[in-house]
C-alpha positions in Angstrom: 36.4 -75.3 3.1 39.1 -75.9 0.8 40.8 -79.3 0.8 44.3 -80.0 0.4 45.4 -81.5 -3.1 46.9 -84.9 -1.4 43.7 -85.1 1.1 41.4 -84.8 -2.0 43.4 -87.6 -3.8 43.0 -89.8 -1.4 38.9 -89.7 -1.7 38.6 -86.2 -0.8 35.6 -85.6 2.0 35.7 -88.8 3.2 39.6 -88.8 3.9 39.3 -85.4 5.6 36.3 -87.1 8.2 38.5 -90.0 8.4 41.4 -88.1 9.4 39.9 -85.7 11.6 37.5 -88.0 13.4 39.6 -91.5 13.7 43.2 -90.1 13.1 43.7 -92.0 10.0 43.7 -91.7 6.1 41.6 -93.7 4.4 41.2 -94.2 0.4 38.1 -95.4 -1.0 38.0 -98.4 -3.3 37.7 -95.9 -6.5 40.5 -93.7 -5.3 43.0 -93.5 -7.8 47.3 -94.5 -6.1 48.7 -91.4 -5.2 52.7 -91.1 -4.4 53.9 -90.3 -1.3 55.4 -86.9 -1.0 57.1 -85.1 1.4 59.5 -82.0 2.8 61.8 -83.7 5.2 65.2 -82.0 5.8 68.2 -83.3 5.8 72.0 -82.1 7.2 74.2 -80.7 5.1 77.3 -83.5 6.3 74.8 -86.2 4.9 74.4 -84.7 1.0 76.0 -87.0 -1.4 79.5 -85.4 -2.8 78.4 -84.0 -5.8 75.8 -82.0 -3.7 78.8 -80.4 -2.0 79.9 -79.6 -5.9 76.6 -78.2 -7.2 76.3 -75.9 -3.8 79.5 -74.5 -4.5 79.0 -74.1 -7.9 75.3 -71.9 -7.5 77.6 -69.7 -4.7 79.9 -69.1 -7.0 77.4 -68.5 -9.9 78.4 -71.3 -12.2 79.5 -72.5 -14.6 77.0 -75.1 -14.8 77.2 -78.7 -16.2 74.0 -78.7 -17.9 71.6 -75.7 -19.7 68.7 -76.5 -17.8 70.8 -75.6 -14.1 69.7 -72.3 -13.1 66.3 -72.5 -14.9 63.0 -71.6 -12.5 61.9 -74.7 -11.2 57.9 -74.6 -11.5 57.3 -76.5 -8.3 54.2 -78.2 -10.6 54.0 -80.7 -7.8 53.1 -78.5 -5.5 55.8 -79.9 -2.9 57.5 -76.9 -1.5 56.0 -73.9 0.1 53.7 -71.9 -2.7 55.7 -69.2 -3.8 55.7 -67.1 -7.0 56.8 -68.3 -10.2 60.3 -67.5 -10.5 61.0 -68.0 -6.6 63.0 -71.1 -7.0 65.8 -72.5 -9.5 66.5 -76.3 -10.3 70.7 -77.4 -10.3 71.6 -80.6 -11.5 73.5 -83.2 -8.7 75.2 -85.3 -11.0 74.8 -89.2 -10.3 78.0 -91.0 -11.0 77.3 -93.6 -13.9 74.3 -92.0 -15.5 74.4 -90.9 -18.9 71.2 -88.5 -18.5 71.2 -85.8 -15.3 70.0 -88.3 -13.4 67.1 -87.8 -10.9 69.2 -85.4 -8.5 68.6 -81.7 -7.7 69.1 -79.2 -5.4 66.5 -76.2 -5.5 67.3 -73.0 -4.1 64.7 -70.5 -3.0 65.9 -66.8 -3.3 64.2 -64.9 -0.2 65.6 -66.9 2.1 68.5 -68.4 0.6 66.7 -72.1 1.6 68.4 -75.2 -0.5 66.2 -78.5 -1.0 67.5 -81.5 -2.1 65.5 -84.3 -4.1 67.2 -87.3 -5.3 64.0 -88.6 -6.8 63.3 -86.6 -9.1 61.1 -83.9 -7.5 58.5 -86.5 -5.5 60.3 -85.9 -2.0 62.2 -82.9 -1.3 64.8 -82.7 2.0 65.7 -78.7 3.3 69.6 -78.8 4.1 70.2 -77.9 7.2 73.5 -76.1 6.6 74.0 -75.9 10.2 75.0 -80.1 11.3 
């Protein structure tokens, strides 16, 4: 049986017995802190501004702010749906005040045209709902 990456984390068999049997997730003492990590979604009327900006930008196929918008985006985290290699690009959401690109981005998926939004720097991702 293969376990899931997070489930393993977390002390691996004894998490998935834990979770199965009692309902709960349960580390053991030598389990090493793992971050939470999620796909939530979120409407497209609650992006920050400069979400609207990048979105617009990627439909209209640039020009970009930064090199690195456009590039694939690896998904190394393993967050979003498993697709192949190049499925998904990274865009930069500029954060007023920084002086780096910050730790916002929208990823696109090409087969189905999906956005997901991360302000964290990849450890949560959000699916805009274009439709609210």
């Amino acid at each position: 049986m293969r376990i899931p990456p997070r489930i393993a984390a977390l002390g691996g068999l004894a998490a998935l017995v834990s979770t199965l049997l009692v309902g709960g997730v349960t580390a053991s003492a030598t389990a090493a802190p793992t971050a939470v990590t999620a796909v939530g979604s979120i409407c497209y009327s609650k992006l920050p501004a400069q979400a609207y900006t990048t979105l617009r930008l990627i439909a209209a196929g640039g020009p970009f702010p930064y090199a690195q918008d456009g590039g694939v985006f690896q998904n190394r985290e393993g967050i979003l749906p498993s697709q192949s290699s190049s499925y998904y690009h990274e865009y930069t959401v500029v954060t007023p005040g920084s002086s780096t690109r910050g730790a916002r981005r929208i990823v696109t998926g090409q087969k189905s045209k999906e956005d997901y939004y991360t302000a964290d720097h990849y450890a949560s991702f959000s699916l805009v709902n274009h439709n609210c």
